[in-house]
Residue, then its C-alpha position, 0 to 999 in steps of 0.5 A: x692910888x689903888x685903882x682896882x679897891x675903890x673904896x681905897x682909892x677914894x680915902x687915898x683922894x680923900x686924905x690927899x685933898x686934906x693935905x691939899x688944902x692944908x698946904x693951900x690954907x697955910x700958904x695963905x697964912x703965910x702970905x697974909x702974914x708977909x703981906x701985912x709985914x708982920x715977918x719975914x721970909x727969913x723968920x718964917x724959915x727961922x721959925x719952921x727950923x726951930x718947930x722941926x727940932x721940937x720933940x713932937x715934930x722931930x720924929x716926923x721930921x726924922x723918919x721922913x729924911x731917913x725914909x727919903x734917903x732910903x729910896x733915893x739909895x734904891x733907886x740908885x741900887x735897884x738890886x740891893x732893893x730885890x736882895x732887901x727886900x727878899x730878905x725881909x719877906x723870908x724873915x717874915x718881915x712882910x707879906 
């Protein structure tokens, strides 16, 4: 969170209250639906597997594995990061 833009920060919140109630929504659907014994644990996580492989979900999925990757290595190699880094800003990659 940006604590020096306020209007920033406050649409960061924002967005991360969206996300927070999404996640508290779909938590309550899930446990509705296993309560009333409508599925299992297991075809729920059959079900999220299958939807992640859908083309409108997979470059998501995708690109947040590979995002993820990318700074577990960074963090693991903090010097290749600089170098990276360094080497993208004087390619005009970033500013």
């Amino acid at each position: 969170m940006n604590s020096y833009d306020l209007d920033q920060s406050k649409q960061e919140l924002i967005q991360m209250e969206a996300i927070f109630n999404t996640q508290v929504d779909t938590q309550v659907i899930l446990q509705l639906l296993m309560d009333k014994g409508i599925c299992t644990r297991e075809e729920i996580q059959q079900h999220r597997s299958r939807v992640k492989l859908m083309p409108k979900f997979k470059a998501t999925d995708d690109y947040l594995k590979q995002t993820l990757d990318s700074v577990g290595y960074y963090k693991k190699n903090p010097e290749q990061h600089l170098k990276d880094i360094f080497k993208a800003k004087m390619e005009g990659k970033i500013k």
